[in-house]
N, C-alpha and C positions, 0 to 999 in steps of 0.2 A: 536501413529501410524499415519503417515501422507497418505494420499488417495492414493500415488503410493503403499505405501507398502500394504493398503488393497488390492489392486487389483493385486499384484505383487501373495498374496498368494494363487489366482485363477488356477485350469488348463481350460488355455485358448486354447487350442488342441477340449478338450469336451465342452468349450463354444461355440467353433465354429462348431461341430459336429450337438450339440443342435439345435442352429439356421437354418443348413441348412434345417435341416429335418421336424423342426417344426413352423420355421418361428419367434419366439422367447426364450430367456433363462433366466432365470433369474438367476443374479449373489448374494449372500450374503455378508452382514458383509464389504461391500465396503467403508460407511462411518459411522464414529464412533458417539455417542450419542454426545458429546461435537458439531463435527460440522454441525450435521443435526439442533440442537436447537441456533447456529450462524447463522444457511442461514434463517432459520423461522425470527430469531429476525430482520435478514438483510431486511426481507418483508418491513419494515417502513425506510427503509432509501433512501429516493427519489434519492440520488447523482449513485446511483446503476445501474439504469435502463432508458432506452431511451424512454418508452411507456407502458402505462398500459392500461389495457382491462376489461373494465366491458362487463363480458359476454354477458348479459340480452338484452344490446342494440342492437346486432348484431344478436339476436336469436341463439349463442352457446350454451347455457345452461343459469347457475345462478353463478357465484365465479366470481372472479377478477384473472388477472396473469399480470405479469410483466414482457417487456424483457431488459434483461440483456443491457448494451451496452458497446463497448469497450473502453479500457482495461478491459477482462473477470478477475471474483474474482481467484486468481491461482487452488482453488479446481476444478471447473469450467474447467478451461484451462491443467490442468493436467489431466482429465476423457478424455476429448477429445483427447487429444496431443498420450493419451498410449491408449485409445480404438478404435481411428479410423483406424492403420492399422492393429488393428485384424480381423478386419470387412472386408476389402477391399478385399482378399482373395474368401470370401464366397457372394460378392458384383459380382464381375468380374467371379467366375464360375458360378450365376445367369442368369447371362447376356450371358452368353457361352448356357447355357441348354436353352434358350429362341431364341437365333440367331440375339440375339438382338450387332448392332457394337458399343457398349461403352466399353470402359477401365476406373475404376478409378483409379486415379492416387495412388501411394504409400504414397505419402507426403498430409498431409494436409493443409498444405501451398499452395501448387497446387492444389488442390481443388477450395481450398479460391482465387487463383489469376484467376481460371476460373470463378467462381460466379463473380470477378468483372469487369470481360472482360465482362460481361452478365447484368452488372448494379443490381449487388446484395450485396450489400456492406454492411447490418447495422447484427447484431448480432441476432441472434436466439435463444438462451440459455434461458429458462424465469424458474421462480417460479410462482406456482400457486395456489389459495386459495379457499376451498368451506366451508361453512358454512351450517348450519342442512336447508336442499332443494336445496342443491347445487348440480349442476350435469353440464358432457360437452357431447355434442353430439356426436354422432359417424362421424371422420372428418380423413385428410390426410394431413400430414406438411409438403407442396410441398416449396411455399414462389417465387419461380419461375420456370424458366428454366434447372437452373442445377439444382440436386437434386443428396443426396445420401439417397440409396433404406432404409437402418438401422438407427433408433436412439435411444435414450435411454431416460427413468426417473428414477428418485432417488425420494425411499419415507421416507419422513422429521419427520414421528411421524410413530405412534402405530394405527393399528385397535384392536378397546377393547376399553383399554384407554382412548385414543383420541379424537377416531371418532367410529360411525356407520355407515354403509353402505360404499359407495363411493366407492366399488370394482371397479378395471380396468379390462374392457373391450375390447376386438379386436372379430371382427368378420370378417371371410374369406368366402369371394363369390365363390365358384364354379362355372364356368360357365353352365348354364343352372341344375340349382341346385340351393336347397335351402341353405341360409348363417349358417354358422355354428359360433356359439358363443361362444368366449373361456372369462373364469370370474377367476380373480385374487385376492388374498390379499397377498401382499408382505409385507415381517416385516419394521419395519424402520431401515432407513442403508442399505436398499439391493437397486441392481441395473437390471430395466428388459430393455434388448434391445431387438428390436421387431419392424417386416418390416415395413415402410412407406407407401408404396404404392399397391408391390404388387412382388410376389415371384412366381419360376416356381414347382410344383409338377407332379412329373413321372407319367404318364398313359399309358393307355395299345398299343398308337399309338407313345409314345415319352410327352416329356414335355410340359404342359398347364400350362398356365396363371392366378396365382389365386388371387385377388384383396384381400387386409386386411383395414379396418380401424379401430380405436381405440377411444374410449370414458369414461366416468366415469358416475358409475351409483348414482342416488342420495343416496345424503348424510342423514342420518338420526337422527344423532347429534354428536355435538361438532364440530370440524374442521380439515379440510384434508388439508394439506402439500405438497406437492412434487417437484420436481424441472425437467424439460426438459432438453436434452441435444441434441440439433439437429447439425448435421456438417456443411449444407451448410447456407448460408446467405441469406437473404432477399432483396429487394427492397422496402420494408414499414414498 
């Protein structure tokens, strides 16, 4: 089964119902055991990726991640190509309930030809690696000026198994109010999209502003997997 037909066998109607309401969804059974243990194996193959990141040095956490660089792997480029204008939909009535003036565009090629009118040009897509003490901090994958609000990861192995600990993490800021902690363990092969930066929720005067970021908690052994899926580009 090739990655369009995992995602083909979705109702993507209540993925996107999901998301508006609660800011992320998690899809199943997206990528099969064969190519999750392909993109793991693809971690050692330097011709892949344009820049790799020891966490530790920059104070993110402890793991290593990799970004992809163009030409994307087609697994890669087909998640993107059929999940970004499911999103754009639930992107652009955010920005309506907000009164915020952005439109994203339908195509993702227009996306991509705004980031580079922006000098955003290199690939965002990365795999990422934690070993037992490895964790990332709670962050936001802006990369620049454009930005799209949703992105996604894919997780590449098993908790049990695998790995201990290294649940993913999002936490949502209320304003004036304390941050509320959402804690995940997705199986391997599933897919969680989930806001970037920051989504509107109804209140009793109209629509507020609620900040989310996302991180992973330490790992406790063996080694954690995953792969990012961001839309827009970068500048570094």
């Amino acid at each position: 089964m090739s990655t369009i037909d995992g995602l083909n066998t979705h109702d993507w109607v209540s993925v996107q119902k999901e998301i508006y309401k609660k800011g992320y969804a998690l899809v199943e059974n997206v990528l099969n055991s064969n190519t999750c243990d392909q993109l793991i194996e693809g971690f050692q193959d330097s011709t892949l990726y344009r820049k790799t990141v020891e966490m530790e040095r920059y104070r993110f956490g402890s793991g290593t991640y990799k970004y992809f660089k163009y030409p994307l792997p087609e697994t890669i480029s087909e998640i993107r190509e059929f999940v970004y204008p499911k999103l754009v939909p639930i992107a652009n009535q955010w920005m309506k309930d907000l009164k915020k003036d952005v439109i994203f565009p339908d195509s993702l090629a227009v996306l991509h030809q705004q980031c580079i009118d922006h000098g955003q040009l290199l690939a965002t897509p990365l795999i990422l690696k934690y070993g037992a003490g490895g964790y990332n901090t709670l962050h936001q994958d802006l990369y620049g000026e454009v930005y799209f609000p949703m992105q996604a990861v894919l997780f590449l192995n098993d908790y049990g198994p695998d790995y201990t600990g290294g649940e993913f993490v999002m936490t949502q800021q209320v304003p004036r109010a304390q941050s509320k902690a959402i804690v995940l363990h997705p199986p391997k092969g599933s897919m969680l999209i989930f806001t970037t930066n920051y989504r509107p929720i109804k209140g009793k005067k109209g629509f507020y502003r609620v900040s989310m970021r996302h991180g992973v908690s330490e790992v406790r052994s063996g080694e954690r997997y995953t792969m990012g899926v961001i839309f827009h580009d970068a500048t570094s």
